[in-house]
C-alpha positions in Angstrom: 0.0 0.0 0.0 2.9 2.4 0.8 4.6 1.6 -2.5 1.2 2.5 -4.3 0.7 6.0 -2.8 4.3 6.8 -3.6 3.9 5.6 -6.8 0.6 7.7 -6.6 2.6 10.4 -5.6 5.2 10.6 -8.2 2.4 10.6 -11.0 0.7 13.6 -9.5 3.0 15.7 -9.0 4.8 14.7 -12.4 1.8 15.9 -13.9 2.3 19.5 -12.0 4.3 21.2 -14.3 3.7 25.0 -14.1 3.5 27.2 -17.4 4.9 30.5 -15.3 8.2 31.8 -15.7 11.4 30.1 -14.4 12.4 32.3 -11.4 16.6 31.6 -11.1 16.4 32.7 -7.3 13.9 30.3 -6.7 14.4 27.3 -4.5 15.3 24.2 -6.3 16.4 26.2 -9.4 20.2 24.3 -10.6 21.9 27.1 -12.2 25.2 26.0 -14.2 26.7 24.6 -11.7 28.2 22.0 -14.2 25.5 20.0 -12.9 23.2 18.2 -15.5 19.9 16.7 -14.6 20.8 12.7 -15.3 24.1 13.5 -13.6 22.2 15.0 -10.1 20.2 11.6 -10.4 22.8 9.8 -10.5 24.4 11.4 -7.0 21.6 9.9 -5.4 21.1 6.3 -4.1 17.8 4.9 -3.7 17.3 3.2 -0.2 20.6 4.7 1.0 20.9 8.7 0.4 19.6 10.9 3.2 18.0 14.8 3.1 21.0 16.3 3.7 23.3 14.2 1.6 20.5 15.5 -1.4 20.7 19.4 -0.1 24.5 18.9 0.2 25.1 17.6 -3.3 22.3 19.3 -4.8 21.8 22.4 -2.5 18.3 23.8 -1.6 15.3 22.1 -3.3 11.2 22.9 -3.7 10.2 21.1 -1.2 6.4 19.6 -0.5 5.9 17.8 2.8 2.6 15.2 3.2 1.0 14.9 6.1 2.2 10.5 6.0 5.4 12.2 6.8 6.4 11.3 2.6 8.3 14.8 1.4 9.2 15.4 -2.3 12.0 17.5 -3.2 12.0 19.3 -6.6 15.0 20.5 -8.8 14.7 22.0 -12.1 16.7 23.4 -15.1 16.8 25.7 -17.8 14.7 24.4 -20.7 14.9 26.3 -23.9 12.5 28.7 -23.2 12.4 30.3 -19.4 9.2 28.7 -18.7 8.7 26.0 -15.4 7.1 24.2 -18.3 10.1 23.5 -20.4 12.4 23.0 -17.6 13.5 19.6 -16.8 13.0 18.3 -13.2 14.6 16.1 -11.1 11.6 15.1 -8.1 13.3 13.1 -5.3 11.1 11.2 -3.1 12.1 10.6 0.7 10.3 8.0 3.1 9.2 9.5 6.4 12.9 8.3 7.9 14.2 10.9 5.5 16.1 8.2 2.8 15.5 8.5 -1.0 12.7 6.0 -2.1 12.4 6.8 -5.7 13.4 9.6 -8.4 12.0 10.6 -11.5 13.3 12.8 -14.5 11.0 14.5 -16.9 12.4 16.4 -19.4 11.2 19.9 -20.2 8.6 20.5 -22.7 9.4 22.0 -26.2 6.4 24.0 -26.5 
C-alpha cells in the first residue's frame, strides 16, 4: 500500500508542471553549476541517500511535505525557453525516515 501512494505520488506531482516563468532565485532552481539533470540523479542512491546528503550535493530544493510524513524535493533546469514548463526536473522522493525511495526525471517541454 505504501509503495502504491508513492507511486501515486510521483504521478501527481509529475503531472504538476507550471506554465509560469522560471524564477533563477527560486528554491530548487540548478543554475550551471556544471551539474546536469541525469548527472544529479545519478548522485543519489535509492534506499541509501539521506536529506542532507540531497541538499549537500544538490543544494536547496522545492520542497512539499505530506502529512504521511512522505516529502518530495523538486529540482529544475533551464529548458529552452524560461518557462517552469520546459524546464526539466529532477523530483526526489524521501520515506518518512528521510532516505530516497524513488526519483523521477521528466524532461522539459518544447512547446
Amino acid at each position: 500500500m505504501k509503495a502504491m501512494t508513492a507511486c501515486v505520488l510521483m504521478a501527481l506531482l509529475g503531472g504538476c508542471a507550471q506554465t509560469g516563468a522560471l524564477r533563477e532565485d527560486a528554491p530548487g532552481f540548478i543554475q550551471s553549476r556544471g551539474t546536469t539533470p541525469q548527472g544529479a540523479r545519478d548522485t543519489i542512491n535509492i534506499g541509501r541517500s539521506t536529506k542532507a546528503e540531497v541538499a549537500a550535493a544538490l543544494g536547496k530544493a522545492t520542497v512539499i511535505p505530506f502529512d504521511s510524513g512522505y516529502e518530495v524535493w523538486v529540482y529544475r533546469w533551464r529548458g529552452a525557453q524560461a518557462t517552469t514548463r520546459s524546464a526539466t526536473e529532477l523530483v526526489v522522493l524521501f520515506e518518512p525516515s528521510g532516505v530516497v525511495k524513488k526519483t523521477r526525471l521528466r524532461p522539459g517541454y518544447e512547446n
